[in-house]
N, C-alpha and C positions, 0 to 999 in steps of 0.2 A: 550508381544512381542514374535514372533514366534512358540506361545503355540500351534497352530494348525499344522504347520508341524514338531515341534518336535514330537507333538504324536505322527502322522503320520510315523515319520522317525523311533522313540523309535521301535514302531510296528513290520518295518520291518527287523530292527538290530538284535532286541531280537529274533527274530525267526532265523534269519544268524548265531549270535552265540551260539545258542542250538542247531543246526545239526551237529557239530564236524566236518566229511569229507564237504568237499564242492568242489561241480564239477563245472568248466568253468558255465555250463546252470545255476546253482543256483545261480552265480552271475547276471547273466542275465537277470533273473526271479527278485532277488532283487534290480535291476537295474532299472526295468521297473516301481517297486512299486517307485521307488524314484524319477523315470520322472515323473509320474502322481503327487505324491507330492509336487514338485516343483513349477506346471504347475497352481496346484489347488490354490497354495499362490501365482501366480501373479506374478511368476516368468518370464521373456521373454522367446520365445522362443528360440531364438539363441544362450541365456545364458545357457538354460536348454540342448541344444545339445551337446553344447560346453562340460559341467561339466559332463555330462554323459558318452561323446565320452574319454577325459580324463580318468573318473575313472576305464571305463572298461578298457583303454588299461591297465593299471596298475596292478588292479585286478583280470584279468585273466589270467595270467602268474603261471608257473608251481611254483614259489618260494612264491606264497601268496597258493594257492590251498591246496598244498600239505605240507604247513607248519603245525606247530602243533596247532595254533588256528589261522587258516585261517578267521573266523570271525569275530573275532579280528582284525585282521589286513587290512580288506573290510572294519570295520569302519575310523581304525587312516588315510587309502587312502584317504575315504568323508571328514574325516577332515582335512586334509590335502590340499586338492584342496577346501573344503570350504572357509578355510586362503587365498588361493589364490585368487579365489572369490571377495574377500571384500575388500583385500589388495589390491591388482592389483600389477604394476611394483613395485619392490623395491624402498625404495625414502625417504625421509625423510619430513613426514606427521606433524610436527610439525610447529603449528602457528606462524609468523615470527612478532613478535610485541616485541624483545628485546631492539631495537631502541628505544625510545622516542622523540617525542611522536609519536603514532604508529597508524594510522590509518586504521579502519574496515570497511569498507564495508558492511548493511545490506541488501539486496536483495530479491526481492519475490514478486508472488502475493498476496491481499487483502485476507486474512482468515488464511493467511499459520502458522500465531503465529509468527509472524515477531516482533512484537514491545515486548512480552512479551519475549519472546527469546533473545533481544539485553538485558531484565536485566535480565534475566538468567545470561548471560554469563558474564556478568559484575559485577553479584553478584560472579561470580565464580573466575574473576581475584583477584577480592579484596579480598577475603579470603582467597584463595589457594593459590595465589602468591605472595600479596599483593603488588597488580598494583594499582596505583591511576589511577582512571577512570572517563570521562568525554563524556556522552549519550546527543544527539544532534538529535531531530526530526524533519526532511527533508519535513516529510508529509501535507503539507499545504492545502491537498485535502477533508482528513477524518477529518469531527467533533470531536472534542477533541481529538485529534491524540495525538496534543503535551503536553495535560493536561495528557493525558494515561499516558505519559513516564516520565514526572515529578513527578505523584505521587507515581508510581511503585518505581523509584531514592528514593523519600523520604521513603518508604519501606525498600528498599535494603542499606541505606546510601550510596547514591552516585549522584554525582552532575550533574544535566543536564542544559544544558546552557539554560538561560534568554531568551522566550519566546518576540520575537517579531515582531508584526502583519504588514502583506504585504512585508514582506521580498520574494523573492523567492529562491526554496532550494539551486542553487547555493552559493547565500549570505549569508544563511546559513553557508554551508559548509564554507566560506571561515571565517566565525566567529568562529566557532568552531576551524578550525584548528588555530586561532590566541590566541584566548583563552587556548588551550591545549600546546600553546608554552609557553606562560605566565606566565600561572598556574601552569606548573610543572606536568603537567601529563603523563601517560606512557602510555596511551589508549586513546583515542577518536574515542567514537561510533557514526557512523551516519547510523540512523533509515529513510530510505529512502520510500517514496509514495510506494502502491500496487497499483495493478487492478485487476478487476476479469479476466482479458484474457491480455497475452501479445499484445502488440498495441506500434507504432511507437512513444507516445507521452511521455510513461513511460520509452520505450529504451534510447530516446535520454534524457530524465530529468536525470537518470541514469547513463549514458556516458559521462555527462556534469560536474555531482559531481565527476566522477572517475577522469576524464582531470585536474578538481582545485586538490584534494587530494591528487591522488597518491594512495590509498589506498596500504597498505600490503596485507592484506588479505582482497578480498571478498567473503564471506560466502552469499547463496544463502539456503533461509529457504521456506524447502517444506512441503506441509501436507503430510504425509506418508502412510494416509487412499486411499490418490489419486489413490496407486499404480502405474502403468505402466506411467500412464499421469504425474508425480512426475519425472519421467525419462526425457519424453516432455519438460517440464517446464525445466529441468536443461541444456539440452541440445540445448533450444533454448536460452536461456539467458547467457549460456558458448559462445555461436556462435557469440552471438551480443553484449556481454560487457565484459566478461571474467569471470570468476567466478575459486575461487582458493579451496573454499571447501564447503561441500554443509550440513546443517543441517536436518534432519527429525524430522516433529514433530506428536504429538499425535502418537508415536509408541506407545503407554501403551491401544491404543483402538486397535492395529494392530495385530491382532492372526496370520495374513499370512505372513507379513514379505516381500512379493517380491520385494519390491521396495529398499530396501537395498541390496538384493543380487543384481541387475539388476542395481543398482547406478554406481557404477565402472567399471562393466565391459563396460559398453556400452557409458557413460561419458567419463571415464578416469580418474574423479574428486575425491578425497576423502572423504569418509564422516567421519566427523569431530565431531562430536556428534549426539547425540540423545533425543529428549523431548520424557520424559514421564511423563507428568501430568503437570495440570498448576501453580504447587506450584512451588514459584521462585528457589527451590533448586532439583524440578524434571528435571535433566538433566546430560547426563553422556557422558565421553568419548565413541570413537566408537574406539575399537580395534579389529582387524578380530579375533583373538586369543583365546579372552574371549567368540566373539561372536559365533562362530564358536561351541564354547565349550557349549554353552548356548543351540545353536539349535540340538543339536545330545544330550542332556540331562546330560552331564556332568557336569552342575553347571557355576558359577562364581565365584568363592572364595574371589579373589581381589575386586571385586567388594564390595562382602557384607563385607570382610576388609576397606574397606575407606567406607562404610555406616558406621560400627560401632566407627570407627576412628572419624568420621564428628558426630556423636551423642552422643558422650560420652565421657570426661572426664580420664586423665589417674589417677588422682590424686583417681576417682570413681573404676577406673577397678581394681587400685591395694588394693585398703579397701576390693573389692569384694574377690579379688584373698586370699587376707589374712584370710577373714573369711570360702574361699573354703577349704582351705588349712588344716582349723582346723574342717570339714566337716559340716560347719554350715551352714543350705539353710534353711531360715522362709518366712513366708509370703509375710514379706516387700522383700525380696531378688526375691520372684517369680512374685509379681506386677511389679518390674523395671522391671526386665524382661520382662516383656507383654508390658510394655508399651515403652521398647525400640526397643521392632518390629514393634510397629503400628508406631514411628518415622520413623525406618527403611526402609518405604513401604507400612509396610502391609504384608498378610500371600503373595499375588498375588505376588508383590514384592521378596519374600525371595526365594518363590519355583522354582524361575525361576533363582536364583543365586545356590542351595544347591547341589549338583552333587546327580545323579540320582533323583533327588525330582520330575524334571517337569512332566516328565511322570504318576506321580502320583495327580494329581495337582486333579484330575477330582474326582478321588477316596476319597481325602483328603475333598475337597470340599461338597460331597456327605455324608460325614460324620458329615456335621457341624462344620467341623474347620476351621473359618475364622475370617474376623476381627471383625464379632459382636461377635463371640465367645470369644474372647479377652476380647474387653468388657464387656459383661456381668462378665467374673473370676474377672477384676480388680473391678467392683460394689458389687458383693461378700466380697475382700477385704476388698474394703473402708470400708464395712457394719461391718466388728469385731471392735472391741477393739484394745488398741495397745498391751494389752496381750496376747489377742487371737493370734494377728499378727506374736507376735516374739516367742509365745506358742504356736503352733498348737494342740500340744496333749490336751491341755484342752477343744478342742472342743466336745463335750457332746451332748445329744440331744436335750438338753433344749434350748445350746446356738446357734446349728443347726438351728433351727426353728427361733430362733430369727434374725440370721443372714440373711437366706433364707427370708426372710421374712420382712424385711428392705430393700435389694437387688430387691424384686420384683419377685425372682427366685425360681425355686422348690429345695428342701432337697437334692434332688437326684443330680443337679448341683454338689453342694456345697459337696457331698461328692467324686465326681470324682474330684473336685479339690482339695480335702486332700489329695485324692491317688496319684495325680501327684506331688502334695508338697513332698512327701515322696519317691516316687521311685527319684524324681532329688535328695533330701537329699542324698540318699542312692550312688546316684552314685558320688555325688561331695565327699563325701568321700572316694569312691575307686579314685576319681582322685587326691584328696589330697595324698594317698600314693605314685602315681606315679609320685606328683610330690616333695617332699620331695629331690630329688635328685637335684631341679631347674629348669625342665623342664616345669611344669606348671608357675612358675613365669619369665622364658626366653618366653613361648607362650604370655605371656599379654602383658611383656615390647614390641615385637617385634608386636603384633597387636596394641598397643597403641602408641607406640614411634613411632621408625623407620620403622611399617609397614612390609608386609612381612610373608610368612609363617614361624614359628620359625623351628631350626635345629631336626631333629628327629622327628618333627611331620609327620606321615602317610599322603601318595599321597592321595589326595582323589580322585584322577580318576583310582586308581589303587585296583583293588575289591581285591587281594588276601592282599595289605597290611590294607584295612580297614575291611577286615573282622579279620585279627591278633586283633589289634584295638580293634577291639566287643569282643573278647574274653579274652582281658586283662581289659573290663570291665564288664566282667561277662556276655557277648552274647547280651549288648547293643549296639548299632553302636549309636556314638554320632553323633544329632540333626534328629536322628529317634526315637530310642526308646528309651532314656536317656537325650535328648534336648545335649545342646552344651555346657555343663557348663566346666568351666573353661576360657574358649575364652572369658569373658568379659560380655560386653554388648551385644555379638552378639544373646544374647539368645537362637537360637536355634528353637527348638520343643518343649515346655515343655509336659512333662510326654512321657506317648506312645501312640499314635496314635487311637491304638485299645481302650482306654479308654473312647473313642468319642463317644457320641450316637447322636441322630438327633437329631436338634436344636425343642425347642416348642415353 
């Protein structure tokens, strides 16, 4: 999601803040790199005038020019109105389903990931909030429409009403909502017909379930690949049934991003989440904040906070913390690890959350570290002994070859992934002393409990305190050149980067 204009953007920041003085025209000049940018992701144009006519008046004022890192402060302005951007008016953007039982609204053309999208979010109520929820599909057009959503329910645990034939969706609807008074529920989804083009006979089917329901919220689920037409769609179906917030889906194939910047401004509508990917738990809040942060290359933090929260055990993070603590990192401890990033996303996934990573994403990639590279270290793994596992040092050449060689992989693998078992040893013990005082055991509770970056942890969007940071770990920057250890399951980067060769 937005990998194609963050480079783009990283590109022409990174040059803004390596010229120190900066005159009026070099904003200007950097300005223009950001129009093309924008324009090239799909961005509107009105919206692009708009963001553009904004930041220069801002940033070309004598008090950004002439300050002491004027480039610096060109960027937090784009981020800044980015937030604005994506936010729109102030307001309070939170789904209104506290009532029970609370009815949704699903909405969209035919392809948009409408029906897998209504047990996304219904797998999301019931874990994250734990709403009892009840999925109800409208669709009596599409072949197995309502088999789809049933078995997804038995998937997800969660109950879609009884399936029956020559109902129309009204009747429907009005079953569900009887059932969801009944039963005791705090949600009822209704998974309503697509098309492939809006058309007078889907508006009014549509209008007709809103008039029984009442819905709280109508969420309108658009492909996000559409771009611009993604706008269209929201825009005509705000006009003619109302729509209260709008979902995008397949951002995870979306490098250009324009149809989230260009959602708000030109709607009015919120966007309310985001699909990435068709696993029922690939879906995430949309916040301008994060996102904002994400496209200008500063990371996501919180985000990869509630991934490792959602994939991991606090009762797991504090056995890890205890044995960090005493500087023990063995094999088994570097396999969870690997195998709680390819949970977590994936390498694509992570570098689009890690502040400054995205821009490197190309480089990283280039190098062979990905998720088959994952892979393969954890076949490595599997392939020792369990005293190999928790003994690294006894790996010999004899037991090399044998391992490599079980694995399917060359010698050569397997011994850059000793070196990277060792350099993360090495640092979870310099983190073990730092954390002696409790500060690494307050990091784990407040990433596994109550969430939360912990007190005294380093800004990570702030280079001069994460480069202190590196230097208090001996010139590593944790989850570049020393991975993330301490943090848990978030794993990180294991070993450094440089230790990557091409994949064969």
């Amino acid at each position: 999601m937005f990998e194609n204009l963050s480079e783009r953007l990283g590109g022409v920041f990174d040059r803004l803040t390596k010229q120190g003085a900066l005159s009026a025209d070099d904003v200007k000049t950097a300005l223009r790199e950001v129009r093309v940018a924008l324009l090239e992701a799909d961005v509107s144009l009105p919206v692009v005038r708009s963001f553009i006519k904004s930041v220069e008046s801002k940033a070309t004022g004598s008090a950004v020019t002439k300050s002491i890192t004027p480039g610096q402060q060109v960027v937090k302005i784009v981020h800044d109105e980015l937030i604005s951007v994506l936010s729109g008016d102030e307001g309070d953007d939170r789904l209104k389903v506290d009532t029970p039982p609370a009815p949704i609204l699903m909405v969209g053309l035919q392809g948009s990931g409408k029906t897998t999208t209504t047990a996304k979010l219904a797998k999301r109520f019931k874990e994250r909030d734990g709403k009892r929820v009840l999925m109800a599909s409208l669709d009596v057009n599409r072949p197995a429409a309502m088999e789809q959503l049933a078995i997804l329910g038995q998937q997800i645990g969660v109950d879609t009403l009884p399936i029956v034939k020559g109902e129309d969706p009204v009747a429907i609807a009005k079953r569900a909502k009887t059932q969801a008074s009944l039963g005791g529920y705090d949600i009822y989804m209704l998974d309503t017909a697509g098309r492939l083009h809006i058309d007078a006979e889907l508006i009014q089917q549509a209008a007709d379930v809103r008039d029984v329901v009442n819905p709280r919220e109508t969420l309108l689920v658009v492909d996000g690949l559409t771009g611009q037409d993604a706008v269209n769609v929201a825009t005509e179906f705000d006009d003619k049934i109302g729509v209260s917030g709008v979902v995008l889906t397949r951002m995870d194939g979306d490098g250009r991003g324009g149809a989230a910047l260009s959602m708000r401004a030109i709607t009015g509508k919120p966007i309310r989440f985001v699909g990435l990917g068709e696993k029922l738990d690939a879906i995430e809040t949309f916040e301008a904040e994060r996102i904002a942060g994400r496209i200008l290359g500063m990371g996501d933090i919180v985000a990869l906070v509630e991934k490792a929260q959602a994939t991991l055990e606090v009762e797991q993070a504090e056995r890890m913390m205890k044995r960090f603590q005493k500087g023990r990192f063995n094999m088994n401890d570097l396999k969870m690890q690997l195998e709680q990033m390819i949970k977590m996303g994936g390498m694509d996934s992570l570098m689009g959350m890690m502040p400054g990573m995205a821009k490197h994403a190309g480089k990283i990639k280039e190098a062979g570290f990905d998720d088959i590279m994952l892979r393969r270290q954890i076949a490595l793994i599997n392939s020792m002994t369990k005293k190999e596992r928790a003994n690294p040092e006894l790996m010999q050449a004899s037991r090399k070859k044998r391992v490599a060689k079980g694995a399917g992989l060359e010698v050569s693998e397997l011994n850059k992934l000793l070196k990277q078992q060792k350099q993360m040893a090495d640092v979870m013990k310099k983190m073990g002393k730092m954390g002696k005082g409790g500060a690494l055991k307050q990091a784990v509770k407040q990433m596994f409990g109550k969430g939360g970056m912990p007190e005294g942890m380093p800004d990570m969007n702030d280079p001069k305190a994460m480069e202190q940071a590196a230097k208090a770990l001996g010139g590593k920057l944790p989850g570049l050149g020393g991975g993330m250890p301490g943090m848990g399951g978030m794993g990180g980067l294991p070993g450094g980067l440089s230790g990557f060769g091409k994949k064969k």
